[in-house]
Backbone of each chain as ProteinMPNN parsed JSONL, in Angstrom:
{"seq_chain_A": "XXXXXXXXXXXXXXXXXXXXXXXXXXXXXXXXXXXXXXXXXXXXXXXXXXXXXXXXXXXXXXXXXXXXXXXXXXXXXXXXXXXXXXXXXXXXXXXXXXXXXXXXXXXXXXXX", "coords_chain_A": {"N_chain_A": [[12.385, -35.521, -22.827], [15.14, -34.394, -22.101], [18.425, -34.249, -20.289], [18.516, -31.532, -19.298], [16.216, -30.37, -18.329], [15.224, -31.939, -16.693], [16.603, -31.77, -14.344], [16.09, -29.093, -14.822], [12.878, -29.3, -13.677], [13.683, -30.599, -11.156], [15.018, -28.436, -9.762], [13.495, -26.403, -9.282], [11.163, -27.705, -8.529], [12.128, -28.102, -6.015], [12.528, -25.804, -4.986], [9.944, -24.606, -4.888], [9.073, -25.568, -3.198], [10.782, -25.503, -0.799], [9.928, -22.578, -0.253], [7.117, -22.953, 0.31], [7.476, -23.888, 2.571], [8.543, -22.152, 4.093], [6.369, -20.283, 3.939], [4.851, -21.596, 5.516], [6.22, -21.814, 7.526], [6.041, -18.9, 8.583], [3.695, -19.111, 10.252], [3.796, -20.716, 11.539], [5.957, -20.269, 13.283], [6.477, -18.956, 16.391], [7.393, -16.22, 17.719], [8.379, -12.598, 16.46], [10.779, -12.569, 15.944], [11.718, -14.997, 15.732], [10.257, -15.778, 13.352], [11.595, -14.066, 11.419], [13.625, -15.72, 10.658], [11.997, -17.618, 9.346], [11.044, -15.881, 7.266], [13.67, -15.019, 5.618], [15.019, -17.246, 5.21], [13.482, -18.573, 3.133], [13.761, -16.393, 1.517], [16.024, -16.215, 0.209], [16.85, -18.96, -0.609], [14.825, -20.191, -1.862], [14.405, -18.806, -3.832], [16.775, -18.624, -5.158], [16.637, -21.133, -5.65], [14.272, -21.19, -7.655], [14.902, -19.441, -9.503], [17.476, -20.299, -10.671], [16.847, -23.09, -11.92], [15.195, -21.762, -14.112], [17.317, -20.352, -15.2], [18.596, -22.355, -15.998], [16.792, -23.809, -18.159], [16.263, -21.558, -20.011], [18.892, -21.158, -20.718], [22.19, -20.082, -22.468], [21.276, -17.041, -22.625], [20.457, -13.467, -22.893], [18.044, -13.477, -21.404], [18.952, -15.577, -19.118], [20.981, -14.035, -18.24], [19.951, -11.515, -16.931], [18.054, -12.933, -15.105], [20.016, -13.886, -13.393], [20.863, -11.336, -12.927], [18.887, -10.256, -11.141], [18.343, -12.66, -9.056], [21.205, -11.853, -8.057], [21.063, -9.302, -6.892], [18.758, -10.28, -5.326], [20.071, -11.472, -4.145], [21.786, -9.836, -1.979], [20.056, -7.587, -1.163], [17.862, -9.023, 0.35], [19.244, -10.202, 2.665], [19.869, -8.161, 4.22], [17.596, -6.588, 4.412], [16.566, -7.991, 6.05], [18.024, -7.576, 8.188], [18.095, -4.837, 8.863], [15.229, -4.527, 9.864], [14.959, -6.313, 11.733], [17.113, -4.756, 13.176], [15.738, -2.157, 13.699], [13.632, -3.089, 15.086], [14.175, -4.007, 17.219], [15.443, -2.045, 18.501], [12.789, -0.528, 18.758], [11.936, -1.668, 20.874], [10.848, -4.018, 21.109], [10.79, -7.725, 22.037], [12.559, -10.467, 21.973], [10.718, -13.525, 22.501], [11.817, -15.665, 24.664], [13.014, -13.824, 26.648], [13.739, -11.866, 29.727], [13.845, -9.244, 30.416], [10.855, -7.662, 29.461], [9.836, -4.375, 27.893], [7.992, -3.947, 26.103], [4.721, -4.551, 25.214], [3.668, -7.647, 23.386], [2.472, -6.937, 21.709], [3.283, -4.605, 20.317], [2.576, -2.745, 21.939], [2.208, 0.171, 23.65], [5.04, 1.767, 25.82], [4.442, 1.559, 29.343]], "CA_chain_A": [[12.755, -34.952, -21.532], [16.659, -34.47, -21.936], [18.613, -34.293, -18.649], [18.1, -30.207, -18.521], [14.656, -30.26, -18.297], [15.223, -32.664, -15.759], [17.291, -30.911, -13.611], [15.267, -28.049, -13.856], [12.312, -30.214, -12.703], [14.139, -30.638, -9.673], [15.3, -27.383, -9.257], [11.86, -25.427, -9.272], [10.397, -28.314, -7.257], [12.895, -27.886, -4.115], [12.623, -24.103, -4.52], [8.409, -24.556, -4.671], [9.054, -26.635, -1.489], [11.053, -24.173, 0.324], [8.855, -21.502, -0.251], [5.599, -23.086, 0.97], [7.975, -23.95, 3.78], [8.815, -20.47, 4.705], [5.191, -19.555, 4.086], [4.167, -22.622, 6.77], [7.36, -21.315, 8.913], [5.877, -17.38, 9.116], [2.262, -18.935, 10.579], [3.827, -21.431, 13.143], [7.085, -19.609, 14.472], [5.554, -17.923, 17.917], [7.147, -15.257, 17.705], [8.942, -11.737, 15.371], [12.281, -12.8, 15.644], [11.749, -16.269, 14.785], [9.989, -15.809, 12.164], [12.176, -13.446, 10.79], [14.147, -16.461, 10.296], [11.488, -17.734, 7.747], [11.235, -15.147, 5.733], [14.673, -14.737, 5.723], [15.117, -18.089, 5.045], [12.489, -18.478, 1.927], [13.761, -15.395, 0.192], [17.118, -16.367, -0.425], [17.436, -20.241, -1.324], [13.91, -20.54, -2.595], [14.78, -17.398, -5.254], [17.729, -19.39, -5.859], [16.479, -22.132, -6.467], [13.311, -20.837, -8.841], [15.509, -18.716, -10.913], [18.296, -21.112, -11.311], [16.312, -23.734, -12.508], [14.529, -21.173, -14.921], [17.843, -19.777, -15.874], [19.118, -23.485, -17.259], [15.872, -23.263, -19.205], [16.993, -20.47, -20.745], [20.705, -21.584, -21.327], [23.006, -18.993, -22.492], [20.766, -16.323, -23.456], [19.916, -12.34, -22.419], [17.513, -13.812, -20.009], [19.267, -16.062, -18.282], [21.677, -12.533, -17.394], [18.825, -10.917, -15.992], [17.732, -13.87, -14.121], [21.172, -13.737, -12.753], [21.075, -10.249, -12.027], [17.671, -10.647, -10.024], [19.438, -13.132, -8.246], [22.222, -11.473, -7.602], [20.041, -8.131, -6.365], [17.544, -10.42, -4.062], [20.809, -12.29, -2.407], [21.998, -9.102, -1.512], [19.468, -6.958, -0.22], [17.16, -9.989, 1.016], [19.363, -10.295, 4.398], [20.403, -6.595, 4.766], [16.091, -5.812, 4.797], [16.449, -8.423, 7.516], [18.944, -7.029, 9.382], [17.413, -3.145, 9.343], [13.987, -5.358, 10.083], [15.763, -6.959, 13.407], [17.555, -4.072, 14.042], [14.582, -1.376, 14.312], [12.341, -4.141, 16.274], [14.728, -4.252, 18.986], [15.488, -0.672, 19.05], [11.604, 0.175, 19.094], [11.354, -1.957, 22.308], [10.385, -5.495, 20.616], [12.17, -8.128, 22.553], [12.095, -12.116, 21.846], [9.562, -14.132, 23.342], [11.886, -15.985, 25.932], [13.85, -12.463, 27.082], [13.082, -11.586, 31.019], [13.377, -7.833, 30.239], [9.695, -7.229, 28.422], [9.321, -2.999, 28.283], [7.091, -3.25, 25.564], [3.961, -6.104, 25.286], [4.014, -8.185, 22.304], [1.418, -6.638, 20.558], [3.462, -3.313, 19.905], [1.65, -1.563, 22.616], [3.488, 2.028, 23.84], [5.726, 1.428, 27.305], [3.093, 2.077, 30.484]], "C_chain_A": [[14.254, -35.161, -21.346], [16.903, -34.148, -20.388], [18.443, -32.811, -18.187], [17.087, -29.7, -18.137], [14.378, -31.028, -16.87], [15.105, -32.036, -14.315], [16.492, -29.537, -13.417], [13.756, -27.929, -12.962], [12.587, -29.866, -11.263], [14.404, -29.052, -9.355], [14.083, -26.423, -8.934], [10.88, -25.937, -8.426], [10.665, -27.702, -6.1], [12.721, -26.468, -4.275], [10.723, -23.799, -4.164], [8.479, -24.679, -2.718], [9.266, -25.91, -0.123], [10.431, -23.237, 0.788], [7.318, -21.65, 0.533], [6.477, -23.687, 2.871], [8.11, -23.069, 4.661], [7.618, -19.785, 4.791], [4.713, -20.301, 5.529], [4.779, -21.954, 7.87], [6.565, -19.709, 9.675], [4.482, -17.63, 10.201], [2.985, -19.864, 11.9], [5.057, -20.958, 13.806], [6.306, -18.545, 15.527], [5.916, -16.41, 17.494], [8.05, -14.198, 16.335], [9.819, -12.113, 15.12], [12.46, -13.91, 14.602], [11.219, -16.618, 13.33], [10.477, -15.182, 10.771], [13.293, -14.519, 9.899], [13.205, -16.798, 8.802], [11.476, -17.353, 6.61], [12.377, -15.182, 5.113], [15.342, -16.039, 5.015], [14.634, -18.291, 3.016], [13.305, -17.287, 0.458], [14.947, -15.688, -0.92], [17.198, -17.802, -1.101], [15.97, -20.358, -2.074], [14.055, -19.968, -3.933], [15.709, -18.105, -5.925], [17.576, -19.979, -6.631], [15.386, -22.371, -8.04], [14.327, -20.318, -9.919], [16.643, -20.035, -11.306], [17.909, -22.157, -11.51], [15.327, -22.916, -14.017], [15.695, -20.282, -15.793], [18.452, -21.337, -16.912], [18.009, -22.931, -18.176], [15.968, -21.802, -19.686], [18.24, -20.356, -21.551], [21.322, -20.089, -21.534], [22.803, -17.891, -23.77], [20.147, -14.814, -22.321], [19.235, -12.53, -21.253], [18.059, -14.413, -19.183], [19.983, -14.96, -17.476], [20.884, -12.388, -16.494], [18.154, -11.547, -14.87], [19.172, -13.804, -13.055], [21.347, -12.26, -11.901], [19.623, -9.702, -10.874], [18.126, -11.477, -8.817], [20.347, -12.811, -7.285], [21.975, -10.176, -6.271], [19.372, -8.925, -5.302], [18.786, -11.504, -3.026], [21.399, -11.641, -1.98], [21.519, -8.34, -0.697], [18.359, -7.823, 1.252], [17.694, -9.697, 2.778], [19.85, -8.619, 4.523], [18.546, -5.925, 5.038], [16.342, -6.56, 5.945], [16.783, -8.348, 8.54], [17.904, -5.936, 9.962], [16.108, -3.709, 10.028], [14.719, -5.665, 11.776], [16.021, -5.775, 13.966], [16.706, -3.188, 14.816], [13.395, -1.852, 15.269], [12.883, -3.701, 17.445], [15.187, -2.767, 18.999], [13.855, 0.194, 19.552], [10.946, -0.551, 20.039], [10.989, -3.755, 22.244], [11.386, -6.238, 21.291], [11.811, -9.771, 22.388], [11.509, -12.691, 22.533], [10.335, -14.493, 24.639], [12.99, -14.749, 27.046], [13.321, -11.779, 28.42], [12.284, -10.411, 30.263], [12.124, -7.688, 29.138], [9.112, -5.598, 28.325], [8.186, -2.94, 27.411], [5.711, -4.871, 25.271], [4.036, -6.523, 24.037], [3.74, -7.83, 21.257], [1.859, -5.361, 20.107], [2.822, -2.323, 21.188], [3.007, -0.474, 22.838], [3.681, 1.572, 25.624], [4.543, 1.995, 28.038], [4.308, 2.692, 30.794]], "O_chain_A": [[14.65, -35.999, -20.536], [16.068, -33.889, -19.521], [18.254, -32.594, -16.99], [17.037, -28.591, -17.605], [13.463, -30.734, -16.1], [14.183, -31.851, -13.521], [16.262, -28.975, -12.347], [13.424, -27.12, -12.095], [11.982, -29.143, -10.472], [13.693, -28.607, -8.454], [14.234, -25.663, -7.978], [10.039, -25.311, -7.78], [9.943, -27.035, -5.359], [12.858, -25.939, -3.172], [10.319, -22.956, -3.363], [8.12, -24.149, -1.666], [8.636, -25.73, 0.92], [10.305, -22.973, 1.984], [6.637, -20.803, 1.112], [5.943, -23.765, 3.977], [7.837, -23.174, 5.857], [7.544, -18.8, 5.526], [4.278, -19.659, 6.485], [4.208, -21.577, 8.893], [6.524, -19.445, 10.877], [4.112, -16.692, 10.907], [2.686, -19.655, 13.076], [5.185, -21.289, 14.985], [5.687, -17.518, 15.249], [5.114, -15.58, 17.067], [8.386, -14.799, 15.314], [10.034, -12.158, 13.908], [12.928, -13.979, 13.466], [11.615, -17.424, 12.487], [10.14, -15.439, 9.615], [13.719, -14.254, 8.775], [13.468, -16.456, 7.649], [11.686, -17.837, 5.497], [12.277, -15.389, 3.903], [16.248, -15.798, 4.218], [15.343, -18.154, 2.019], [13.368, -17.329, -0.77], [14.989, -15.554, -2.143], [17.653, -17.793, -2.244], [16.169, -20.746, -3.225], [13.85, -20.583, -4.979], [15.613, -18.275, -7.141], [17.913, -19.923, -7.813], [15.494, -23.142, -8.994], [14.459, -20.81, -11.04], [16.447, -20.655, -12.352], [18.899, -22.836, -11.235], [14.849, -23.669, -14.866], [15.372, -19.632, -16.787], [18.655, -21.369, -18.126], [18.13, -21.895, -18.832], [15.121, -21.098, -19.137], [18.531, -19.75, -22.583], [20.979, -19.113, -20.866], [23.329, -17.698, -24.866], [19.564, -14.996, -21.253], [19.565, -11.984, -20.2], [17.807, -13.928, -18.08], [19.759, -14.835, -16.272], [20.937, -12.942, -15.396], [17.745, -10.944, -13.878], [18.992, -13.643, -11.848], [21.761, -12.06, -10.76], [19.659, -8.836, -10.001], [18.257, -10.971, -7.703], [20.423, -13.206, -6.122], [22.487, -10.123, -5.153], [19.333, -8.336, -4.222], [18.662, -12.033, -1.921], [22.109, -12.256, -1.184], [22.069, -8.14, 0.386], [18.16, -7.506, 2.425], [17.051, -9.254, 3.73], [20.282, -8.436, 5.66], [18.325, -4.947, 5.753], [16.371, -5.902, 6.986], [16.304, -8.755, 9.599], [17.189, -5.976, 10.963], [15.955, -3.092, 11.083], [14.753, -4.884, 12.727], [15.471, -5.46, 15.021], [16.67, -3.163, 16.046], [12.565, -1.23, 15.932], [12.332, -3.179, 18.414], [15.205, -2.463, 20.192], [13.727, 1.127, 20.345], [9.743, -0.398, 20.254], [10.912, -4.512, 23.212], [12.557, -5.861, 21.34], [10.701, -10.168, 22.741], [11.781, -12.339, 23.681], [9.943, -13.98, 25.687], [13.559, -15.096, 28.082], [12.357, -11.04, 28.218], [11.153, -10.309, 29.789], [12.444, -7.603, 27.953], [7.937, -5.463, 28.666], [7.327, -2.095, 27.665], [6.075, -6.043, 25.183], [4.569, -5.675, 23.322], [4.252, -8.062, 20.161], [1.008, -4.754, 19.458], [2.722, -1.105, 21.044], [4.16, -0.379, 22.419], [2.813, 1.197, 26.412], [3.753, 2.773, 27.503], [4.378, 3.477, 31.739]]}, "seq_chain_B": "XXXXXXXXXXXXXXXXXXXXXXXXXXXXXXXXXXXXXXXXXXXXXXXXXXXXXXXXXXXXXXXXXXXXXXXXXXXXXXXXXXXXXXXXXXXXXXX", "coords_chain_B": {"N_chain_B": [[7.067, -28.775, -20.014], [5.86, -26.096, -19.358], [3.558, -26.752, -18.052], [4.954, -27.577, -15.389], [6.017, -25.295, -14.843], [3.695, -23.99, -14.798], [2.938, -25.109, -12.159], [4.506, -24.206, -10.403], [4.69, -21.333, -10.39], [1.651, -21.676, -9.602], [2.605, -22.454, -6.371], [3.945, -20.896, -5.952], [2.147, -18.785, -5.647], [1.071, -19.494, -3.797], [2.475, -19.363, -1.344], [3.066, -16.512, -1.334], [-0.087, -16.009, -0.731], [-0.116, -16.795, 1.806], [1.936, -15.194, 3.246], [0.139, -13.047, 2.788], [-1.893, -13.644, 4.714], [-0.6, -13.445, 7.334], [0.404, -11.374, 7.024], [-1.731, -10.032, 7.456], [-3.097, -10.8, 9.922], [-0.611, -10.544, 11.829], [0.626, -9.751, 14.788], [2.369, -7.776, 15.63], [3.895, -4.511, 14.074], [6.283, -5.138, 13.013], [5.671, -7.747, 12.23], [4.689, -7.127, 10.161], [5.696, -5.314, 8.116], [7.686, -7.869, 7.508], [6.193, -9.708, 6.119], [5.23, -8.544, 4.099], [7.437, -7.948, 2.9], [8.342, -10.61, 2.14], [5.807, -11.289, 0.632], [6.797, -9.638, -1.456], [8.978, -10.522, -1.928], [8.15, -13.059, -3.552], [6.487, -11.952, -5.517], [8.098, -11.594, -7.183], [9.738, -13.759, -7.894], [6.906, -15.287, -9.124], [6.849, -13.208, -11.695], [9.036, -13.617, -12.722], [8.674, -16.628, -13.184], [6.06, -16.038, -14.523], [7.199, -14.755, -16.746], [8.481, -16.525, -17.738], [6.407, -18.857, -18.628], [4.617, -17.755, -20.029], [6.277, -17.23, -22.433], [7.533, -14.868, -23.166], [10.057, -13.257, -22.885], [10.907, -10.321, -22.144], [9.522, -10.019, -19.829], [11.443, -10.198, -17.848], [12.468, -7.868, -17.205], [10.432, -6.556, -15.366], [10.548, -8.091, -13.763], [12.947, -7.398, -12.375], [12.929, -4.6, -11.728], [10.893, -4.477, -9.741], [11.841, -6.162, -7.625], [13.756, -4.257, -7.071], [12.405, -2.063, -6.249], [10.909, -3.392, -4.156], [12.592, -3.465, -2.238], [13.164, -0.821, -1.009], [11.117, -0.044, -0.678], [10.635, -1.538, 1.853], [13.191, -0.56, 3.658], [11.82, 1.929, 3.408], [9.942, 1.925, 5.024], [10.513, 1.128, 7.427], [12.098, 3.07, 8.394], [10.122, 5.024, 8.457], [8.519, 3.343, 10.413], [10.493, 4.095, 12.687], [11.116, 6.284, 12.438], [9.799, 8.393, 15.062], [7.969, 6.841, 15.972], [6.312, 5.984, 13.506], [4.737, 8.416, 13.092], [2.166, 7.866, 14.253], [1.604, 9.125, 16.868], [0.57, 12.187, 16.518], [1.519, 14.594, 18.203], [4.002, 14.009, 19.334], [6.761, 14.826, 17.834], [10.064, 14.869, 16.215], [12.802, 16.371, 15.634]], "CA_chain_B": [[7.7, -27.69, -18.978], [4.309, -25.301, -19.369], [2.874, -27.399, -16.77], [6.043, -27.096, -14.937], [6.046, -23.548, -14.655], [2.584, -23.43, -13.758], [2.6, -25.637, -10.822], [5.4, -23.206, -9.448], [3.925, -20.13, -10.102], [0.561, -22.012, -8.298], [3.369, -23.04, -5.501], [4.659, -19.491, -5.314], [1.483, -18.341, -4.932], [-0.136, -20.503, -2.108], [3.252, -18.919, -0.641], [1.943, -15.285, -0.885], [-1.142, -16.327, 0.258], [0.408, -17.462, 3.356], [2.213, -14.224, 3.348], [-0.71, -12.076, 3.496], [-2.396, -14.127, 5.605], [0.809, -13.42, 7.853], [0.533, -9.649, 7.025], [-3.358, -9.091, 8.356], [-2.762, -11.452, 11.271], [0.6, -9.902, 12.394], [0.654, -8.758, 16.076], [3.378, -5.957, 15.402], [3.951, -3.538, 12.479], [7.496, -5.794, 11.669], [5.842, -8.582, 11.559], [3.404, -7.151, 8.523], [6.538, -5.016, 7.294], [8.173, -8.412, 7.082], [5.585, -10.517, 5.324], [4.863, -7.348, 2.705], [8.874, -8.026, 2.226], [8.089, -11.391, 1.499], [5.258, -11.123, -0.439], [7.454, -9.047, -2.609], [10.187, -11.587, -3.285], [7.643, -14.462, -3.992], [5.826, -11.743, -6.752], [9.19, -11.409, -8.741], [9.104, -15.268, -8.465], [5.911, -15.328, -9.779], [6.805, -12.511, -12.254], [9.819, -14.47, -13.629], [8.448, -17.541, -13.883], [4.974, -16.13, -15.779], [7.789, -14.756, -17.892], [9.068, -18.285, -18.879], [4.767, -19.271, -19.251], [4.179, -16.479, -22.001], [7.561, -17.172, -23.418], [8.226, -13.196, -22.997], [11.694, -12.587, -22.044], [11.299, -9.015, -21.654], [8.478, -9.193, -19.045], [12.168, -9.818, -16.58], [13.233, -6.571, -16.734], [9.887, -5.806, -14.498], [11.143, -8.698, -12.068], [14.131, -6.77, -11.555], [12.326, -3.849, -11.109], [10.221, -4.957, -8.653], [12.571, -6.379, -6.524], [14.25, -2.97, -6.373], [11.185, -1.406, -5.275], [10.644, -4.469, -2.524], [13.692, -3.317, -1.03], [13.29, 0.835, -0.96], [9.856, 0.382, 0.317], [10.747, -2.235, 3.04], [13.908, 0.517, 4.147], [11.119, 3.359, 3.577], [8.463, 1.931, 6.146], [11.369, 1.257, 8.544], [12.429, 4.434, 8.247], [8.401, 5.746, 9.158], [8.071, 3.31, 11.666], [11.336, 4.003, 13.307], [11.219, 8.207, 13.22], [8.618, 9.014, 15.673], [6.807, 5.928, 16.358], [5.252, 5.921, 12.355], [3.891, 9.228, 13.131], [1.174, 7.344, 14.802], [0.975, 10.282, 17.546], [0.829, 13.423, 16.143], [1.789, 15.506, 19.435], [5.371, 13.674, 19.409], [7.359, 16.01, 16.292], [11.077, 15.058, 16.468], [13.706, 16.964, 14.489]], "C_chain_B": [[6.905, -26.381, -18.819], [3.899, -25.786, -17.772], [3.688, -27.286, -15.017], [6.019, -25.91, -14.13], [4.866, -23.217, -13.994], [2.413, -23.858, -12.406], [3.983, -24.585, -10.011], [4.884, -22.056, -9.464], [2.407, -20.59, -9.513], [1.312, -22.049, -6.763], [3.343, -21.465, -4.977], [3.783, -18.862, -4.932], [0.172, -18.531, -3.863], [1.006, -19.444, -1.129], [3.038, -17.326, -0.232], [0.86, -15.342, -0.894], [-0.794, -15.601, 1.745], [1.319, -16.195, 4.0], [1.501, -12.891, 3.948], [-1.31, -12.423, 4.438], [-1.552, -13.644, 7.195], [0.68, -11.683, 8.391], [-0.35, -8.936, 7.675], [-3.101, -9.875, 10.113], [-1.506, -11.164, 12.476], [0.169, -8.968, 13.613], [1.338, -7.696, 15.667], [3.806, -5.65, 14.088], [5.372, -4.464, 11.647], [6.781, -7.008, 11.37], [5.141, -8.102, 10.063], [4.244, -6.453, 7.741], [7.496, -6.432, 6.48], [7.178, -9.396, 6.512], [5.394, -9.674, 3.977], [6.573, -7.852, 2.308], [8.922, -9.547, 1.319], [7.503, -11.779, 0.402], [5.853, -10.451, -1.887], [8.16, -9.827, -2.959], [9.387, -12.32, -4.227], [6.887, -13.342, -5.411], [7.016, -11.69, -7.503], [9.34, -12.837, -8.952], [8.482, -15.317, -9.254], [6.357, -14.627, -11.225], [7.881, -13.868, -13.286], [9.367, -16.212, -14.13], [6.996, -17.073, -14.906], [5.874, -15.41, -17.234], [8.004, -15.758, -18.801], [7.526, -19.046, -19.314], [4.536, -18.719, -20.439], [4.907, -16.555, -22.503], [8.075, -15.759, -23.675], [9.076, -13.095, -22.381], [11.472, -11.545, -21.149], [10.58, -8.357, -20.404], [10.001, -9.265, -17.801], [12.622, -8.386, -16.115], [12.238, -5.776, -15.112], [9.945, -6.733, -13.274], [12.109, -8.158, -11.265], [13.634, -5.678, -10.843], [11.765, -3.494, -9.731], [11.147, -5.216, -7.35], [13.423, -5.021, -5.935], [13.662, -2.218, -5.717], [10.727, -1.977, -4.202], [11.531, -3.911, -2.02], [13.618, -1.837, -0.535], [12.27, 0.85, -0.288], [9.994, -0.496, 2.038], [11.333, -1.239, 3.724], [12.626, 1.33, 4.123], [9.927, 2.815, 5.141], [9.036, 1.471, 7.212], [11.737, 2.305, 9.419], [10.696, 5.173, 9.082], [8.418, 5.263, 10.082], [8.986, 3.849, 13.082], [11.269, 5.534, 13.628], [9.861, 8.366, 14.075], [7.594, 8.124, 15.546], [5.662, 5.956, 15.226], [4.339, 6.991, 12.642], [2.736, 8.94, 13.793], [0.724, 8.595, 15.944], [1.662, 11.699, 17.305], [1.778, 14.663, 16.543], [3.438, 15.094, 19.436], [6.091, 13.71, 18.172], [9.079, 15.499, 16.947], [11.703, 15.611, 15.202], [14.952, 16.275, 13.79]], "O_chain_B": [[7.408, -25.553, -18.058], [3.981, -25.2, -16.693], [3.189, -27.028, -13.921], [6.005, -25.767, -12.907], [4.761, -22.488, -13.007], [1.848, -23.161, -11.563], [3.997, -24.541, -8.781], [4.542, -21.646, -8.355], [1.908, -19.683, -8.846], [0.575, -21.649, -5.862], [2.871, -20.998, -3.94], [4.016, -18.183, -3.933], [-0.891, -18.071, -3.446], [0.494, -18.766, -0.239], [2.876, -16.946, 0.928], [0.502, -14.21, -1.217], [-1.027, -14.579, 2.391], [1.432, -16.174, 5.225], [1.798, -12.101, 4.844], [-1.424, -11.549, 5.297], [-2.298, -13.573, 8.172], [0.786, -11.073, 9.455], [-0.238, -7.852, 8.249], [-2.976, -9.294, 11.191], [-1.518, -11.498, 13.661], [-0.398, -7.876, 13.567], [0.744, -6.666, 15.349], [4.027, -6.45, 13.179], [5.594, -4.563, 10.44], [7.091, -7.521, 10.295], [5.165, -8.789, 9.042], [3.993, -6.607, 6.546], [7.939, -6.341, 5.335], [7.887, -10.401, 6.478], [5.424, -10.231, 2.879], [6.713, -8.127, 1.116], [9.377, -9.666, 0.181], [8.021, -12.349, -0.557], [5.48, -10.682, -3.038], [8.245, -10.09, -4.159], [9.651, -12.357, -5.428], [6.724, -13.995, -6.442], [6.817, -11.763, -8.715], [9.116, -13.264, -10.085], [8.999, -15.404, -10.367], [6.271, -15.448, -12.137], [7.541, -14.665, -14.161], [9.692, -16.795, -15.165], [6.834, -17.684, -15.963], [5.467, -15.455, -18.395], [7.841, -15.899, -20.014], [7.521, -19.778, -20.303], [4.316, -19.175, -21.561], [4.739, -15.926, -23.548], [9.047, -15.594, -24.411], [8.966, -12.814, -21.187], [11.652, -11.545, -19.932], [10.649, -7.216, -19.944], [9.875, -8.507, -16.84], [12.998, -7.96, -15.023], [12.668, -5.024, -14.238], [9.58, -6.441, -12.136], [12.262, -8.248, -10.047], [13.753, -5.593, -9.621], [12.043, -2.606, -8.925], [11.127, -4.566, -6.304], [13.682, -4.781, -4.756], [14.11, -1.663, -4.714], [10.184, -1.327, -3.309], [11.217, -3.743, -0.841], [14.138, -1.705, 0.573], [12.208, 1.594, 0.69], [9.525, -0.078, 3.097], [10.571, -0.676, 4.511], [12.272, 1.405, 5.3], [9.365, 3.516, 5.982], [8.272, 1.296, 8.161], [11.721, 2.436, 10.643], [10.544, 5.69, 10.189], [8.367, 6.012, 11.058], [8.496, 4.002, 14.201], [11.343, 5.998, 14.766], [8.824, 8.46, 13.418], [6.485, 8.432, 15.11], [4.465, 5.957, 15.512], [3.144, 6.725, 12.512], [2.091, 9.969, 13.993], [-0.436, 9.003, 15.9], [2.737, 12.177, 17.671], [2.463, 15.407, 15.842], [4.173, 16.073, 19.565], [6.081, 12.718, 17.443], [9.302, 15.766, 18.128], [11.313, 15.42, 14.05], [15.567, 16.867, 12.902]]}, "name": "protein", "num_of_chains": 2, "seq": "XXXXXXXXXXXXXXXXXXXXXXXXXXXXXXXXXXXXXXXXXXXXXXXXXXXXXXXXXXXXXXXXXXXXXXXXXXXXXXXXXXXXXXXXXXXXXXXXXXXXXXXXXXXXXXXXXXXXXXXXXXXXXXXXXXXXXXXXXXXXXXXXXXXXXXXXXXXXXXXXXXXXXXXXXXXXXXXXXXXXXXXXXXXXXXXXXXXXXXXXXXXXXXX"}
């Protein structure tokens, strides 16, 4: 068990960790917004952390690229789905749990 | 590092579990657009690490894949729900 094996040990753990974190986060944040955080959360450092522990194991080879360019691809679009995600909520009436103004009920219903 | 790999790809997928679970239970259409978004990262997870299990390199190319298609379909069902209320009522046609 040299020290890269180690290291990627750790690295695949804390990214496991995160992930069941962000899965725990989507069931107990109340409400859309907040939870948007989770996901949001999960996609990016957990991805991180899986692939770059799976790209050491790999070292400096074709795959590790590709792992890199997966990477590179899910820490890009990851928060830009979350944006368009946020943005179309609150344009289609969705409004955060503690927000007076409520036009639309939580459940999606259509304005009375 | 077999063992390794598997307890993360088990990890990753208690996590889409918890995803779908997320997705049927979802009061409003973002939240189940945004757990389907999820569920998609955590399968190229999955994907890349059962790459490093089988010792097949080449299955990454369909992690990349994938993830490109998580993102076109997330935008595409934005896009539906956002023109005309997901088509949901017929009678309301905008141009």
């Amino acid at each position: 068990m040299n020290w890269i094996d180690i290291i990627t040990g750790i690295f695949i753990s804390i990214g496991c960790v995160f992930g069941i974190i962000g899965g725990i986060g989507m069931h107990r944040l109340p409400d859309f917004y907040s939870r948007l955080h989770a996901g949001g959360l999960t996609d990016t450092l957990c991805s991180f952390m899986i692939l770059c522990g799976l790209a050491l194991q790999a070292g400096l080879t074709l795959a590790a690229a590709k792992l890199l360019l997966i990477f590179l691809f899910l820490f890009f679009t990851s928060p830009t789905a979350s944006y368009s995600l946020a943005t179309n909520a609150w344009q289609y009436g969705l409004r955060p749990q503690g927000t007076p103004s409520q036009p639309r009920t939580s459940d999606g219903g259509q304005i009375e | 590092m077999i063992t390794l790999f598997s307890a993360g790809a088990i990890a990753v997928m208690v996590t889409m579990a918890l995803a779908v679970a997320r997705a049927i239970a979802g009061p409003t259409i973002f939240d189940r657009i945004l757990a389907v978004n999820m569920f998609g990262t955590k399968a190229v997870l999955l994907i890349a690490l059962f790459a490093f299990i089988s010792g097949r390199m080449d299955v990454l190319d369909i992690a990349l894949l994938y993830s490109l298609l998580n993102f076109v379909g997330v935008i595409a069902a934005l896009r539906l729900v956002q023109r005309g209320k997901g088509f949901a009522d017929e009678h309301e046609d905008r141009a």
